[in-house]
Backbone as JSON Lines, residues from 0, in Angstrom:
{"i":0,"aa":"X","n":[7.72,10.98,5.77],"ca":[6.63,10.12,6.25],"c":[6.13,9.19,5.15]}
{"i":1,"aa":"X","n":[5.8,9.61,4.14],"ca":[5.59,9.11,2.53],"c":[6.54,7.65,2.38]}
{"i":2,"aa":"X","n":[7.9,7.38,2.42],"ca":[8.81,6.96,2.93],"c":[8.52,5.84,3.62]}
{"i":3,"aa":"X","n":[8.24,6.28,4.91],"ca":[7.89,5.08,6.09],"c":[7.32,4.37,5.64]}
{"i":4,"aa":"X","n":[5.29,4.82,5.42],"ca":[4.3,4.46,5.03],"c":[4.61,3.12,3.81]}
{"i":5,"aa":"X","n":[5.23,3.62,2.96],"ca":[5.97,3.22,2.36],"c":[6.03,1.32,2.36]}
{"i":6,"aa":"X","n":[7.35,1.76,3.45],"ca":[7.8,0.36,4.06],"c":[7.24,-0.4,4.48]}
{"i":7,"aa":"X","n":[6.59,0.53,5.45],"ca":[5.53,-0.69,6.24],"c":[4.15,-1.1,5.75]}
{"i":8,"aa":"X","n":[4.58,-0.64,4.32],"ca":[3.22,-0.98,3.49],"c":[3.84,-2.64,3.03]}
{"i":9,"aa":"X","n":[4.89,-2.21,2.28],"ca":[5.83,-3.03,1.54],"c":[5.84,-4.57,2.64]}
{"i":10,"aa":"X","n":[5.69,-4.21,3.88],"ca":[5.91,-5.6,5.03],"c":[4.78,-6.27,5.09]}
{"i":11,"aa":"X","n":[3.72,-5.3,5.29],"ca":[2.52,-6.2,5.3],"c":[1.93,-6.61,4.35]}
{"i":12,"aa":"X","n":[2.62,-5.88,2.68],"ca":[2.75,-7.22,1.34],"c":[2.96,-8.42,1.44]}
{"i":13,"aa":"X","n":[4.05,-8.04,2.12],"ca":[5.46,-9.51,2.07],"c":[4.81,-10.51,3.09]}
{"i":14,"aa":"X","n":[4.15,-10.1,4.46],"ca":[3.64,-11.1,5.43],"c":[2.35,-11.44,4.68]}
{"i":15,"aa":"X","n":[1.5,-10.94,4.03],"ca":[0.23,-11.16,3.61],"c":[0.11,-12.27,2.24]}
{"i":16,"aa":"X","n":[1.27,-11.99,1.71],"ca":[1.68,-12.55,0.27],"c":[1.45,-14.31,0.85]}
{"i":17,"aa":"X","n":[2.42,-14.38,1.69],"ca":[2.91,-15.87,2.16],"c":[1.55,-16.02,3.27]}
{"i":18,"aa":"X","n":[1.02,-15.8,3.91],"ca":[-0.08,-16.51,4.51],"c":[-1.39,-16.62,3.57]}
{"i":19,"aa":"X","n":[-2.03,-15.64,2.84],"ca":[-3.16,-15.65,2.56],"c":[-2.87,-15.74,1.16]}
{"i":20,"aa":"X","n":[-2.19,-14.63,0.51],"ca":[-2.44,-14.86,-1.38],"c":[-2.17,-13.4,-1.87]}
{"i":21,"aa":"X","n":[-2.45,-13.58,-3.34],"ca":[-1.9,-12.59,-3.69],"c":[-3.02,-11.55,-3.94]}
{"i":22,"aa":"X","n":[-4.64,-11.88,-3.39],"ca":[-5.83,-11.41,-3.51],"c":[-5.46,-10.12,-2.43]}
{"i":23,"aa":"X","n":[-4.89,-10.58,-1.0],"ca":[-4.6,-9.35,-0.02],"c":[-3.26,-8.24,-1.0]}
{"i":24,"aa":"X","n":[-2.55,-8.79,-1.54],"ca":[-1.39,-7.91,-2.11],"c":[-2.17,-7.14,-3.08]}
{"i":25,"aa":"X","n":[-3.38,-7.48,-3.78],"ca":[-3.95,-6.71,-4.99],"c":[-4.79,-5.54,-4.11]}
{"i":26,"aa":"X","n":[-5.13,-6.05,-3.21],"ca":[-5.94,-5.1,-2.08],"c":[-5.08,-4.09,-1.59]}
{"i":27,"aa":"X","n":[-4.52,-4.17,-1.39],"ca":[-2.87,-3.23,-0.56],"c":[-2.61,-2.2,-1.2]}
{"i":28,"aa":"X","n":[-2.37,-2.92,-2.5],"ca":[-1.84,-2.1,-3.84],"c":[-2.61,-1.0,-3.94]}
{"i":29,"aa":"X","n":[-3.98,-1.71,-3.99],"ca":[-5.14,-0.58,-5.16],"c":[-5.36,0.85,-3.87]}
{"i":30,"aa":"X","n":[-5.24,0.04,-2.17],"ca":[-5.81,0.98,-1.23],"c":[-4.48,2.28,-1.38]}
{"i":31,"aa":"X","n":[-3.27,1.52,-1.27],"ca":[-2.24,2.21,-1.36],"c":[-1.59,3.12,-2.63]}
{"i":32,"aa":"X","n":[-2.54,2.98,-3.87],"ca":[-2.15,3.86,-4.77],"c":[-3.34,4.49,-4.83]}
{"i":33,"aa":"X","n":[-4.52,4.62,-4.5],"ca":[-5.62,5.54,-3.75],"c":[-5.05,6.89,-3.09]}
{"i":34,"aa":"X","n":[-4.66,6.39,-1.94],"ca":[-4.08,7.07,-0.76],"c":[-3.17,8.02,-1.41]}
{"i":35,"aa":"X","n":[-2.3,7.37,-2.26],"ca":[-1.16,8.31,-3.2],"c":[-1.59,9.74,-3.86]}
{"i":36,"aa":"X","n":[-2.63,8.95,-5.11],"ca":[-3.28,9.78,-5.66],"c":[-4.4,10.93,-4.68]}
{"i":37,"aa":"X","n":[-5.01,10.62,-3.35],"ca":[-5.69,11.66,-2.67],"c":[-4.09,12.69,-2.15]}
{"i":38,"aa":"X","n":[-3.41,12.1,-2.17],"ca":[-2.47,13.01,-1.25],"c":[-1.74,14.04,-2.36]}
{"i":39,"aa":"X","n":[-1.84,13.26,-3.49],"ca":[-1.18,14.47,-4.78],"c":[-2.69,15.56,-5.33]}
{"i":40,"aa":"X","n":[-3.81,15.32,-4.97],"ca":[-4.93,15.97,-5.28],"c":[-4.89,17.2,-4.23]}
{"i":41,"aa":"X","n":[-4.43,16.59,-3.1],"ca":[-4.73,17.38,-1.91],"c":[-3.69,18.71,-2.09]}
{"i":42,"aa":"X","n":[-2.53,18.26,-2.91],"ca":[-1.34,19.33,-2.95],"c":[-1.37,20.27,-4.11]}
{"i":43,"aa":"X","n":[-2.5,20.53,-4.96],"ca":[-2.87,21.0,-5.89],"c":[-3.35,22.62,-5.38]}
């Protein structure tokens, strides 16, 4: 699942990059390495 999430994180980079900027890709990033780090806390 980690995987998927993943990808379809990676798409709505790539569509967000080219319409709006790279302000939504810095947003993506920070929500999406959040999410990372709660999910490696959670497996502790």
């Amino acid at each position: 699942m980690i995987s998927l999430n993943l990808v379809l994180a990676g798409l709505r980079l790539g569509l967000k990059n080219r319409q709006v900027g790279e302000k939504w890709v810095f947003d993506d990033c920070f929500y999406l390495c959040k999410g990372l780090l709660k999910r490696k806390e959670k497996r502790k």
